[in-house]
MIMIDREN-118584 format. One record per residue (C-alpha): residue in three letters; z, x, y; chain. Coordinates in nm, 4 decimals. Layout:
# MIMIDREN-118584
R    r         w         u         v  c
R  ALA         Z         X         Y  A
...
# end
This chain:
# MIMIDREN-118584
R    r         w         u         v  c
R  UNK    5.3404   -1.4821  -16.2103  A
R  UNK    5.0949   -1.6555  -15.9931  A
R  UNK    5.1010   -2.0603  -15.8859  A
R  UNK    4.7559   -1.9738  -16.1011  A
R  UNK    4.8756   -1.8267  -16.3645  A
R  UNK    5.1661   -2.0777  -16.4118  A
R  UNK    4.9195   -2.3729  -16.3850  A
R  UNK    4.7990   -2.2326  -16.7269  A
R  UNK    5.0973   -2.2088  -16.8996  A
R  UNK    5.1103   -2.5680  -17.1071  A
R  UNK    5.0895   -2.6771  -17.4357  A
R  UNK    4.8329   -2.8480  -17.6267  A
R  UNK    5.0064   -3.1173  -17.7316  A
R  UNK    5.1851   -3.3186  -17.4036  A
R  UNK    5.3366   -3.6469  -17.3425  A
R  UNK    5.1247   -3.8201  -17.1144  A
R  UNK    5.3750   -3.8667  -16.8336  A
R  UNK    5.4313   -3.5039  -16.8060  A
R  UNK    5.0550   -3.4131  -16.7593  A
R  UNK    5.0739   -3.3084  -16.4199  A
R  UNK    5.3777   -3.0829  -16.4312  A
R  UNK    5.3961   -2.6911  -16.4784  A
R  UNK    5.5862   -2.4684  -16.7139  A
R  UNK    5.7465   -2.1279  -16.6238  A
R  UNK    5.7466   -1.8115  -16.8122  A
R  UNK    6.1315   -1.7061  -16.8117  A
R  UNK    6.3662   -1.5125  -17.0612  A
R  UNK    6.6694   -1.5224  -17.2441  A
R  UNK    6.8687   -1.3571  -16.9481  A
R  UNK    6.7485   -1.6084  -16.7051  A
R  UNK    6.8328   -1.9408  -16.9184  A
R  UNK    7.1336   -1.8086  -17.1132  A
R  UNK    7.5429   -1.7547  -17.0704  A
R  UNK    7.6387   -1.4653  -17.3650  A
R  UNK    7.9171   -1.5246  -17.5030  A
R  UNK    7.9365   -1.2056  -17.7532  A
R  UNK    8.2421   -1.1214  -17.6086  A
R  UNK    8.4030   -1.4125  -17.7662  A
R  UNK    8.2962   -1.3650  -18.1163  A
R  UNK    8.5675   -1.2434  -18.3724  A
R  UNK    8.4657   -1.0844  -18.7365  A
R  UNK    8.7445   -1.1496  -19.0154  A
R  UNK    8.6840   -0.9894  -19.3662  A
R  UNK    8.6942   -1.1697  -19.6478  A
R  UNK    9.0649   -1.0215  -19.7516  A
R  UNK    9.1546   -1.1616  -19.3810  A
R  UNK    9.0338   -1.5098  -19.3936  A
R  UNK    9.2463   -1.8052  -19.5077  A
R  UNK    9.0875   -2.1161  -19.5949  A
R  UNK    9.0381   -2.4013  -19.4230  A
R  UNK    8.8290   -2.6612  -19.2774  A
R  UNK    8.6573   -2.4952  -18.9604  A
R  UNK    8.3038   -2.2873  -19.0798  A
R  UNK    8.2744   -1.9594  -19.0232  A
R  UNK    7.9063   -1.8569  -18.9400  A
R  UNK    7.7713   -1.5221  -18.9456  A
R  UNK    7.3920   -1.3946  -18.8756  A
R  UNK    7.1902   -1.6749  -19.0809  A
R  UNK    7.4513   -1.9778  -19.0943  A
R  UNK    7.7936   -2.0741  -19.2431  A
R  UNK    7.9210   -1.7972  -19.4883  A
R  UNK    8.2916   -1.9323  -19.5366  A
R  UNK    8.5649   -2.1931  -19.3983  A
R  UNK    8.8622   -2.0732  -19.1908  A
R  UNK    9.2013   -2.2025  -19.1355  A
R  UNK    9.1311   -2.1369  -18.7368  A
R  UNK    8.8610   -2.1762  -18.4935  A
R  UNK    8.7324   -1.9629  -18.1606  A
R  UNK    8.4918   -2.2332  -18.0162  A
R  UNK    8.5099   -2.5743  -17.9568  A
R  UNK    8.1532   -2.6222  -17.8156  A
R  UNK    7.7663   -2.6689  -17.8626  A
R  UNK    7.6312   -2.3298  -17.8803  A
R  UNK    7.3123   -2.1950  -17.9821  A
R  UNK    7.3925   -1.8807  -18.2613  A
R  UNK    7.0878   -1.6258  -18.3260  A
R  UNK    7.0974   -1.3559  -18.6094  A
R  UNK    7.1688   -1.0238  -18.4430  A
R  UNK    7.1672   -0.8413  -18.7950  A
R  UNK    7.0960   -0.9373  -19.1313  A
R  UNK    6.9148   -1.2222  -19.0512  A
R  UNK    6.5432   -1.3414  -19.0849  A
R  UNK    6.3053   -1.2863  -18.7824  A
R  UNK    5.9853   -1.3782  -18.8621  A
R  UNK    5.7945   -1.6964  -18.7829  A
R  UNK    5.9351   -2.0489  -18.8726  A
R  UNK    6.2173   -1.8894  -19.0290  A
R  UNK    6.6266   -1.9878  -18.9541  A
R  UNK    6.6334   -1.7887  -18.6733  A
R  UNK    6.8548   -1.9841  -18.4407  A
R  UNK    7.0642   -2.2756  -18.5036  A
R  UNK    7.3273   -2.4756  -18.3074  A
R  UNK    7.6619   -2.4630  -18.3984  A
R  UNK    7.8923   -2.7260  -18.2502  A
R  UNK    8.2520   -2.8883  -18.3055  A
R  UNK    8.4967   -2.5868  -18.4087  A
R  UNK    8.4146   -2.3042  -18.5618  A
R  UNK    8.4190   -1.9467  -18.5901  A
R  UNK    8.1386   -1.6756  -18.5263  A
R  UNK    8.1415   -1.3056  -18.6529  A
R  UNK    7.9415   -1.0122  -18.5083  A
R  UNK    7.6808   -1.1018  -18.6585  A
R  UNK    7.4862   -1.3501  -18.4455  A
R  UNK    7.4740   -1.3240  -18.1388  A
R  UNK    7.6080   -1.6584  -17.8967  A
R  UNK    7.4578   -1.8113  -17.5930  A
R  UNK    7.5207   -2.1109  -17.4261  A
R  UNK    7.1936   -2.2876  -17.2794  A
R  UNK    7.2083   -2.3409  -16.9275  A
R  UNK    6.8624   -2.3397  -16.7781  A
R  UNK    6.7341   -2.4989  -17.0599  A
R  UNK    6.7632   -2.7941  -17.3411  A
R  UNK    6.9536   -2.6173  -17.6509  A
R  UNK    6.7335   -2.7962  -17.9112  A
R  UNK    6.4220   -2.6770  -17.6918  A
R  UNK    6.4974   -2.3195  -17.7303  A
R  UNK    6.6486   -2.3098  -18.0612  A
R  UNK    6.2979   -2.4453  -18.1783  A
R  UNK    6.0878   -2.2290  -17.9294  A
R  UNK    6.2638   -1.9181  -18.1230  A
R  UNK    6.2020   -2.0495  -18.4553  A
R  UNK    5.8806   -2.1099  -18.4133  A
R  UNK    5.8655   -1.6970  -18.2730  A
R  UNK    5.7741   -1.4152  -18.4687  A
R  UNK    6.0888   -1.1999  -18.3432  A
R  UNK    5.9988   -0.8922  -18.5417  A
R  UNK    5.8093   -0.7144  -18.2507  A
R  UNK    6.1828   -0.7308  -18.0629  A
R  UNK    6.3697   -0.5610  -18.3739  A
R  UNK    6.5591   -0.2474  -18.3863  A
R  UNK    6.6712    0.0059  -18.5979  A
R  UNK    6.5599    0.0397  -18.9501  A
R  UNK    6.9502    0.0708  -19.1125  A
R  UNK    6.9847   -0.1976  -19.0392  A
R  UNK    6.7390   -0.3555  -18.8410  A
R  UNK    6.8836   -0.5212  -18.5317  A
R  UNK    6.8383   -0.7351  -18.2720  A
R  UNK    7.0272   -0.6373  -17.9765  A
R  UNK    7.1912   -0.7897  -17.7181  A
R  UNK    6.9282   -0.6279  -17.4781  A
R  UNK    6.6128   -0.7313  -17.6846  A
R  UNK    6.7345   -1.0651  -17.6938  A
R  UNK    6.7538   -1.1283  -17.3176  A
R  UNK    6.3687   -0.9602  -17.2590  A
R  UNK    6.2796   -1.2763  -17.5098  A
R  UNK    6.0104   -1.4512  -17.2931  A
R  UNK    6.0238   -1.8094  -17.3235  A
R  UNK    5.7842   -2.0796  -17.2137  A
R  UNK    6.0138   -2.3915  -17.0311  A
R  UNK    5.8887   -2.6829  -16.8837  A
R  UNK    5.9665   -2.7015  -16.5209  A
R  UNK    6.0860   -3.0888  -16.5634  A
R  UNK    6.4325   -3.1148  -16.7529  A
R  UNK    6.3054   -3.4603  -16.8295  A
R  UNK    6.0546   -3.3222  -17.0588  A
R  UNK    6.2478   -3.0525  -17.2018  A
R  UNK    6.5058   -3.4194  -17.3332  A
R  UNK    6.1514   -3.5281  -17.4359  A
R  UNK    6.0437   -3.2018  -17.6630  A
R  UNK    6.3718   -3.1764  -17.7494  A
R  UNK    6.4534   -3.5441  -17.8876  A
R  UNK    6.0834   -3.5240  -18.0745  A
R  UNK    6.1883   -3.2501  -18.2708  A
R  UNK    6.5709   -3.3736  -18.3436  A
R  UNK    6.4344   -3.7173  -18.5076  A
R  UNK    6.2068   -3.5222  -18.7143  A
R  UNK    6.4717   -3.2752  -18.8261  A
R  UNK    6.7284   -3.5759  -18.9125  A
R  UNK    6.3975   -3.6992  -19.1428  A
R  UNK    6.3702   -3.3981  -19.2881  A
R  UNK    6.7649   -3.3985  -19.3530  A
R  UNK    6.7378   -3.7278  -19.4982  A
R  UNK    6.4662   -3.6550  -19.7117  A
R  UNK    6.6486   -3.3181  -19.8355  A
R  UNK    6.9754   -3.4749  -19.8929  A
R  UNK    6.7175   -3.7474  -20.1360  A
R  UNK    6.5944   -3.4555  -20.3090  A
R  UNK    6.9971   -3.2956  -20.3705  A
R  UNK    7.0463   -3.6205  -20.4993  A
R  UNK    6.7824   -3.5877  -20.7436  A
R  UNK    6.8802   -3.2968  -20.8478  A
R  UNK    7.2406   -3.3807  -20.9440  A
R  UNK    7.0676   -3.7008  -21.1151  A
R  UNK    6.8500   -3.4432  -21.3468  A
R  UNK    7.1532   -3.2259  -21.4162  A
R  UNK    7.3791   -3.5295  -21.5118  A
R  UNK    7.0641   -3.6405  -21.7284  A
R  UNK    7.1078   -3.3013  -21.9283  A
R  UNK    7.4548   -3.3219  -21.9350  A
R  UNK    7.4728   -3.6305  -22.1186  A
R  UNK    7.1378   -3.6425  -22.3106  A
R  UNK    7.1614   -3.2908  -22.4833  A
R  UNK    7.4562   -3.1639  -22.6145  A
R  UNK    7.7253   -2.9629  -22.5001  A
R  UNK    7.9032   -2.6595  -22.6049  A
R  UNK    8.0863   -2.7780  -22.9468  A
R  UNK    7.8963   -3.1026  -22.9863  A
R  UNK    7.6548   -3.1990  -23.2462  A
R  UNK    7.5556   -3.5106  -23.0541  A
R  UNK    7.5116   -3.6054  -22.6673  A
R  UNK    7.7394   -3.8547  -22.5036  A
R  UNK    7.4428   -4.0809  -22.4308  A
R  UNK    7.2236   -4.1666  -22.7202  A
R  UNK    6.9862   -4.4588  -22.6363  A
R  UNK    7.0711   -4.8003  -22.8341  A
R  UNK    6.8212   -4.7607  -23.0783  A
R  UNK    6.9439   -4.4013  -23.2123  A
R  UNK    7.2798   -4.4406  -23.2160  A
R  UNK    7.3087   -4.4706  -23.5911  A
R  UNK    7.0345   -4.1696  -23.6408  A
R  UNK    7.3552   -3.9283  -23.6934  A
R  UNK    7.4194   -3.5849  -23.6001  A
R  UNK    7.1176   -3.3346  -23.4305  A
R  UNK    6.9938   -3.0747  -23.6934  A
R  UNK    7.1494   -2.7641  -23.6306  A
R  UNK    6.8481   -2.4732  -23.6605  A
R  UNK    6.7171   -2.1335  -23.4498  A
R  UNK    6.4082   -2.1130  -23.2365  A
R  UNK    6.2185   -1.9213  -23.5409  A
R  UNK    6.2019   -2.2361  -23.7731  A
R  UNK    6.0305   -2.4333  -23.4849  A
R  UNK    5.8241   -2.2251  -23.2887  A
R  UNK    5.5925   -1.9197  -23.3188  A
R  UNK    5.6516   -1.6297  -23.0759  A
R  UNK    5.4085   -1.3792  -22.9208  A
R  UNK    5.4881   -1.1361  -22.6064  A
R  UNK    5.3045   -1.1472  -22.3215  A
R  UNK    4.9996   -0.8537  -22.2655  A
R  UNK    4.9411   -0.6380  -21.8988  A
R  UNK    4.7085   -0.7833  -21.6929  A
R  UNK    4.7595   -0.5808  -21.4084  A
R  UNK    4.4011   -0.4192  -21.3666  A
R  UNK    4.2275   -0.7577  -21.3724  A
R  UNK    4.4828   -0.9268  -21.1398  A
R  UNK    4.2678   -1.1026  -20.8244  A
R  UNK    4.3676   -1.3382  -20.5417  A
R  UNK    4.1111   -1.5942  -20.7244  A
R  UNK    3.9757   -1.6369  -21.0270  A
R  UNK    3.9650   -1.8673  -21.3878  A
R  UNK    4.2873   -1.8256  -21.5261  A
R  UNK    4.6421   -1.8275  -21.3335  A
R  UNK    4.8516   -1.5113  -21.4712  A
R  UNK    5.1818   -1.6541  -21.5602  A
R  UNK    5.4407   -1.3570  -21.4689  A
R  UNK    5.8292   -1.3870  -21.3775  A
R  UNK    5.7419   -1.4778  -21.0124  A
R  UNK    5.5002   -1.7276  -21.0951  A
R  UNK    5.7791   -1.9064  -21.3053  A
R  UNK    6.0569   -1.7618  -21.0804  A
R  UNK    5.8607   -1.9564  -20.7651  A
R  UNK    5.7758   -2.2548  -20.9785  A
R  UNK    5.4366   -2.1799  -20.9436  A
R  UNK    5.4364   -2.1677  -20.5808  A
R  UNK    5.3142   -1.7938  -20.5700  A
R  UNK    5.0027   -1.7221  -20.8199  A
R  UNK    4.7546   -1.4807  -20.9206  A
R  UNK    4.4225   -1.4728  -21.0810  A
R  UNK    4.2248   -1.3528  -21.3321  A
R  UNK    3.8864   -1.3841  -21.5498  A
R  UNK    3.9769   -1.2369  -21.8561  A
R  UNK    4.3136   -1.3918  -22.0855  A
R  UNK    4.4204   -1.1443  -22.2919  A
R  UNK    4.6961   -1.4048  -22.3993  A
R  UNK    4.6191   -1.7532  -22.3349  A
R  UNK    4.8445   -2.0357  -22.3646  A
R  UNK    4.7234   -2.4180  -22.4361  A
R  UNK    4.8873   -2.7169  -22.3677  A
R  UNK    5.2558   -2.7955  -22.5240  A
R  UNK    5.3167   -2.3986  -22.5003  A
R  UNK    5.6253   -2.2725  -22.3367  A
R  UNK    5.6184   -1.9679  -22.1382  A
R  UNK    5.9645   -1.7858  -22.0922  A
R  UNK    6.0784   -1.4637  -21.8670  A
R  UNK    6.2315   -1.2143  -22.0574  A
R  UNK    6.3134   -0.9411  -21.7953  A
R  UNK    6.5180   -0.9715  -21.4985  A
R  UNK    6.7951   -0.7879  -21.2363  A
R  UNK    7.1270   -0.8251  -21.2769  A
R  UNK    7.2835   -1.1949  -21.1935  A
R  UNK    6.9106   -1.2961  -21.1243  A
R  UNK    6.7801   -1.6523  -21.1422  A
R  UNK    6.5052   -1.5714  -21.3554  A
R  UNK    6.6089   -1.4640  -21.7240  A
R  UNK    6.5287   -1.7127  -21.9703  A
R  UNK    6.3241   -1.9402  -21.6661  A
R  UNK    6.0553   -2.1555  -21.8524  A
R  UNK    5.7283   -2.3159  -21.7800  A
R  UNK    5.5770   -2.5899  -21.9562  A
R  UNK    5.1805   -2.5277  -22.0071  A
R  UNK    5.0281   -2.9205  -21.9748  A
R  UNK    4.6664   -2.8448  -21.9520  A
R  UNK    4.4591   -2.6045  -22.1699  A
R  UNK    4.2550   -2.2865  -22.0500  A
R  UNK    4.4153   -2.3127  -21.7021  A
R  UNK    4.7092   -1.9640  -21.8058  A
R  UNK    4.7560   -1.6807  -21.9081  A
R  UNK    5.0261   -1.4971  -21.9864  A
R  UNK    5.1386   -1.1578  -21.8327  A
R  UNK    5.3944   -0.8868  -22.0261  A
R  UNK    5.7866   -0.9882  -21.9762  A
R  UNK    5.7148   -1.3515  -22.0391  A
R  UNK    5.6939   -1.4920  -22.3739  A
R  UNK    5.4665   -1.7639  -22.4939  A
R  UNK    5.6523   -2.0156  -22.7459  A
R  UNK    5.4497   -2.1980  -22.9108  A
R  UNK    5.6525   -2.5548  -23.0734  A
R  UNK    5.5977   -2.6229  -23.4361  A
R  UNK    5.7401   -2.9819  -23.5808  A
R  UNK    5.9304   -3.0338  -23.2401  A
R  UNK    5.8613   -3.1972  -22.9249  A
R  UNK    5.6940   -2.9500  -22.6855  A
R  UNK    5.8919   -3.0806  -22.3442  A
R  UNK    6.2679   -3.1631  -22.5252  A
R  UNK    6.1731   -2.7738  -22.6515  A
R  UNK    6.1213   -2.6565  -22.2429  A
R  UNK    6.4146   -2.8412  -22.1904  A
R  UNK    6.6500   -2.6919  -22.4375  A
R  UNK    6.5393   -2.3036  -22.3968  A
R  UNK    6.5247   -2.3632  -22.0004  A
R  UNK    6.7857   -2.1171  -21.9067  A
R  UNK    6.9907   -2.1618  -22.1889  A
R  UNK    7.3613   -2.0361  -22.1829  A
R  UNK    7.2431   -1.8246  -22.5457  A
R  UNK    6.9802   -1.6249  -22.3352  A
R  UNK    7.2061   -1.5961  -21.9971  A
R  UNK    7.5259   -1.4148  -22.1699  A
R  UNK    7.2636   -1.1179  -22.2375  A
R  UNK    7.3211   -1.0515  -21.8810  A
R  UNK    7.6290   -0.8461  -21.8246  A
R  UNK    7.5500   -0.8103  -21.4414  A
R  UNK    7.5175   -0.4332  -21.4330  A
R  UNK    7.1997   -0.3249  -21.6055  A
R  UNK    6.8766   -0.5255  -21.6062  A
R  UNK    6.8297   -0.7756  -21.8827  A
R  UNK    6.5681   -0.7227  -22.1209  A
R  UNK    6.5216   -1.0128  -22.3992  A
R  UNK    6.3864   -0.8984  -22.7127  A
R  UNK    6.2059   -1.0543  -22.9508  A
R  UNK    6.4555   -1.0884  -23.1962  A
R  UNK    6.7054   -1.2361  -22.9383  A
R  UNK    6.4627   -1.5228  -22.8426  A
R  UNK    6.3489   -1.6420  -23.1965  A
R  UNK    6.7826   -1.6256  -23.3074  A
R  UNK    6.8508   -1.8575  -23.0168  A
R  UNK    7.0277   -2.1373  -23.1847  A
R  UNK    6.9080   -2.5074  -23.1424  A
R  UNK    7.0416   -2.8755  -23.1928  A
R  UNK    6.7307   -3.1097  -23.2039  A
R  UNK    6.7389   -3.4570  -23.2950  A
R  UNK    6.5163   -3.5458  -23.6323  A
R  UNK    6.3433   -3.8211  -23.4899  A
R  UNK    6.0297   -3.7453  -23.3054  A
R  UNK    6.0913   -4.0769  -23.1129  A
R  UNK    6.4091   -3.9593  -22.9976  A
R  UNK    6.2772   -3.6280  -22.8928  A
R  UNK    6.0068   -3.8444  -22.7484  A
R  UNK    6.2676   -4.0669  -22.5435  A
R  UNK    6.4120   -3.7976  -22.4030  A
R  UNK    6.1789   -3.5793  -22.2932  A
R  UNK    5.9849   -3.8516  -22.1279  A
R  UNK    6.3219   -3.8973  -21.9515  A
R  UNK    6.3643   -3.5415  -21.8208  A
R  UNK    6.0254   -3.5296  -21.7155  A
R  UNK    5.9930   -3.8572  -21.5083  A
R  UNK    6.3154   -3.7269  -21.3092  A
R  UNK    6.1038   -3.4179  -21.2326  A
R  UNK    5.7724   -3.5837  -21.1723  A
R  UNK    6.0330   -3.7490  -20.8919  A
R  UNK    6.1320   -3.3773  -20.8021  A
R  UNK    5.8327   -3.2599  -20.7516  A
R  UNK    5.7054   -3.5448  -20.5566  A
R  UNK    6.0232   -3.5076  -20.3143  A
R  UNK    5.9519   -3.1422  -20.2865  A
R  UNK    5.5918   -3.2479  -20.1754  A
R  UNK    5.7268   -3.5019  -19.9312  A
R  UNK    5.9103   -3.2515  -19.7871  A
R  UNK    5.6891   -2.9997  -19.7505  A
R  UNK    5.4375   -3.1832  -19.5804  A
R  UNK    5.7054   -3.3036  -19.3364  A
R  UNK    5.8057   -2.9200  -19.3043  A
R  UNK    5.4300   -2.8259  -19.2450  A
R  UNK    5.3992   -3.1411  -18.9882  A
R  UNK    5.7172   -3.0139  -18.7747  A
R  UNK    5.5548   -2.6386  -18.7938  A
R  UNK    5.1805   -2.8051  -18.6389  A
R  UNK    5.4314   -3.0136  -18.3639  A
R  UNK    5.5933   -2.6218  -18.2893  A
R  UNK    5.2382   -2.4482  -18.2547  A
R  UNK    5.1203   -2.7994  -17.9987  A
R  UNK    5.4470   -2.8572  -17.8487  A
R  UNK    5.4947   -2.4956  -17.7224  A
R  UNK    5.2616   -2.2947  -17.5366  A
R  UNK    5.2081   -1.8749  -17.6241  A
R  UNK    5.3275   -1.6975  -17.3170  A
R  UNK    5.0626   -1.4334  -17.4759  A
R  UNK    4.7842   -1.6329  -17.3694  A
R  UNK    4.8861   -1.6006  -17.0077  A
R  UNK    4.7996   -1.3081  -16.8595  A
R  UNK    4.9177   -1.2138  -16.4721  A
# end
C-alpha cells in the first residue's frame, strides 16, 4: 500500500490528539500468535465438573474440573458460530479455562485485544466462510482477515478503553434487566397460585379474608375464535399488524402488515400460539391487545376474548401455562386444539379489585421490562454507530 493510500485509511470518528497519525492495513497473520495447537475438545461423557469454563465456538458451553490456559486470549468461532455483522463473533477469554476445537485461539501481539475483538465484531465475516456442512472458518481464512490498526499503540489503549467502559454499561444495565426479570417471576410465584394451591402466598392486606380463588376452565370466562390465513395480503407496511407465532414469539420485535383483518382483535383480547416445534419457546406464548384496530390475527394463534374477568390477570394466567406446555411431548410438533385451550383449568380470584391489584402489579414490573430492554437497546445501537466511526473499511481503500 502506498504512503498515499495509507494516509487515507482513518476513521471518521478520532480523538483529537491522534489526528495526525496513520493507520495500516494488516491481517490476522501479521498481528496474531495461533494457538490452535493448544486447544483440547472433551465430550460431554468426558467432562467432570468443576469451576474452570469450558468455551467452544460462540462462548462458555460447560464448567470443567481442569483448565489448558491461564491467559488473556482472544477466541473466534471456527464452526458453529455466528459470522455476520455485530454478532458474538470474537470474545476474550481470560483467567483459566478450557477451549475445544471449536474456536479458534490467538493471542494479540501487534495489536490491543479489545481493539480487534471489536474490529471483528463489527465485520461481516461471511464472505471468509467455508464449506456448506458445516460452514467453516478456517485457520487459513482467518489469517487473510484484513484489519485496519492504528499505527500509534497509544490510540489503539484509547479505542480500546472507549469501547470497554461502554461494554461494562451495557453489562450493568443487562445484569438490571436479569434482575427484573427474577423480580417478575418471584411476583408470579407468590401472587398466583401454585400447583395444589387454591390461594397465593401473598394476598394484599385488604383481601386476605376474601377466601379461596374460584376454581373454573377458560370456556366459562372467555370466548374463543381461531385465527384466519392472511398470507396473500401479508406486506412490509400497511393498517393492521398480523399477529402470527413470530410476532408473539419476538415480542413484537419482527412484524408484518396488512390492509384487510379477516380477524381483528380489540383491546383486552388475548392472542395465544397454538402451534409450535418440539421443546420450542412458543406454545401457549400470549399477547395482550391494548389498543383497538391496530391487529389482526393470523391462523395458529388464537384470539381469547375475557368475559367477567380481568383482561391482563387473564394474559397472565394462560401465558405459557404448565396445562398448555405438557401437550408437548418433545418429539412431534404441538398442535393446540380448540378444545384443549377452552378445558384449560383456571383459579381466579372473585373480586374484580383483586384481579385489578394484581394485574396492575404484573404489568408495572413489565412496563419496567420493557423500558430496560429500550435502555439497552439504544445503548447497543450507540456502541454499533461508535464501531462504524471508530473503525475505518479497509474496502474504501483502494491501492
Amino acid at each position: 500500500m502506498s504512503k498515499n493510500n495509507e494516509n487515507k485509511l482513518v476513521p471518521k470518528l478520532r480523538f483529537p490528539e491522534f489526528i495526525n497519525e496513520i493507520w495500516k492495513r494488516k491481517t490476522i497473520d501479521e498481528t496474531c500468535e495461533v494457538l490452535n495447537n493448544l486447544r483440547k475438545p472433551l465430550t460431554s461423557n468426558l467432562r467432570e465438573k468443576g469451576e474452570y469454563p469450558y468455551y467452544g465456538a460462540s462462548g462458555i458451553i460447560d464448567f470443567v474440573k481442569d483448565f489448558i490456559f491461564n491467559e488473556r486470549l482472544l477466541l473466534i468461532g471456527e464452526d458453529g458460530a455466528k459470522w455476520g455483522a455485530y454478532e458474538k463473533t470474537a470474545f476474550i477469554a481470560e483467567g483459566k479455562y478450557w477451549v475445544n476445537n471449536h474456536a479458534h485461539v490467538l493471542k494479540p501481539t501487534g495489536v490491543e485485544d479489545t481493539l480487534l475483538e471489536n474490529y471483528l465484531v463489527k465485520l461481516d465475516l461471511s464472505p471468509f466462510i467455508t464449506g456448506a456442512a458445516p460452514p467453516k472458518l478456517t485457520l487459513g481464512k482467518l489469517k487473510s482477515i484484513p484489519v485496519p490498526i492504528p499505527n500509534s499503540r497509544k490510540e489503539q489503549q484509547k479505542i480500546a478503553d472507549c469501547l470497554s467502559s461502554l461494554d461494562e454499561v451495557i453489562k450493568a444495565e443487562s445484569q438490571k434487566l436479569d434482575v427484573l426479570k427474577e423480580h417478575k417471576k418471584s411476583l408470579l410465584q407468590n401472587l398466583l397460585p401454585q400447583a395444589g394451591e387454591t390461594v397465593p402466598k401473598f394476598r394484599f392486606k385488604q383481601f386476605e379474608d376474601s377466601g379461596e380463588w374460584q376454581e373454573t376452565t377458560l370456556t366459562q370466562v372467555a370466548d374463543y375464535e381461531n385465527g384466519k390465513a392472511h398470507e396473500q395480503d401479508i406486506a412490509d407496511d400497511g393498517k393492521f399488524i398480523v399477529v402470527n407465532s413470530k410476532f408473539i414469539s419476538q415480542d413484537g420485535e419482527v412484524k408484518k402488515f396488512t390492509n384487510t383483518a379477516f380477524l381483528p382483535a380489540t383491546k383486552g383480547d388475548v392472542l395465544m400460539v397454538l402451534s409450535d416445534i418440539p421443546n420450542g419457546k412458543a406454545i401457549a406464548k400470549c399477547f395482550l391487545v391494548e389498543e383497538d384496530n391496530r391487529y389482526t390475527v393470523n391462523q395458529r394463534i388464537c384470539r381469547i376474548t375475557p368475559r367477567n374477568v380481568n383482561s391482563k390477570i387473564l394474559y397472565y394466567l394462560l401465558n405459557r401455562n404448565p396445562y398448555f406446555l405438557a401437550f408437548d411431548d418433545g418429539v412431534k410438533q404441538t398442535n393446540l386444539r380448540k378444545e384443549d385451550v377452552l378445558n384449560c383449568p383456571l383459579l381466579i380470584p372473585e373480586d374484580p379489585k383483586e384481579q385489578e391489584n394484581i394485574a396492575d402489579t404484573l404489568s408495572s414490573v413489565d412496563d419496567f421490562i420493557k423500558g430496560q430492554i429500550e435502555k439497552l437497546e439504544a445503548l447497543q445501537l450507540h456502541k454499533k454507530g461508535l464501531l462504524q466511526g471508530l473503525f475505518p473499511n479497509v474496502n474504501e481503500v483502494t491501492a
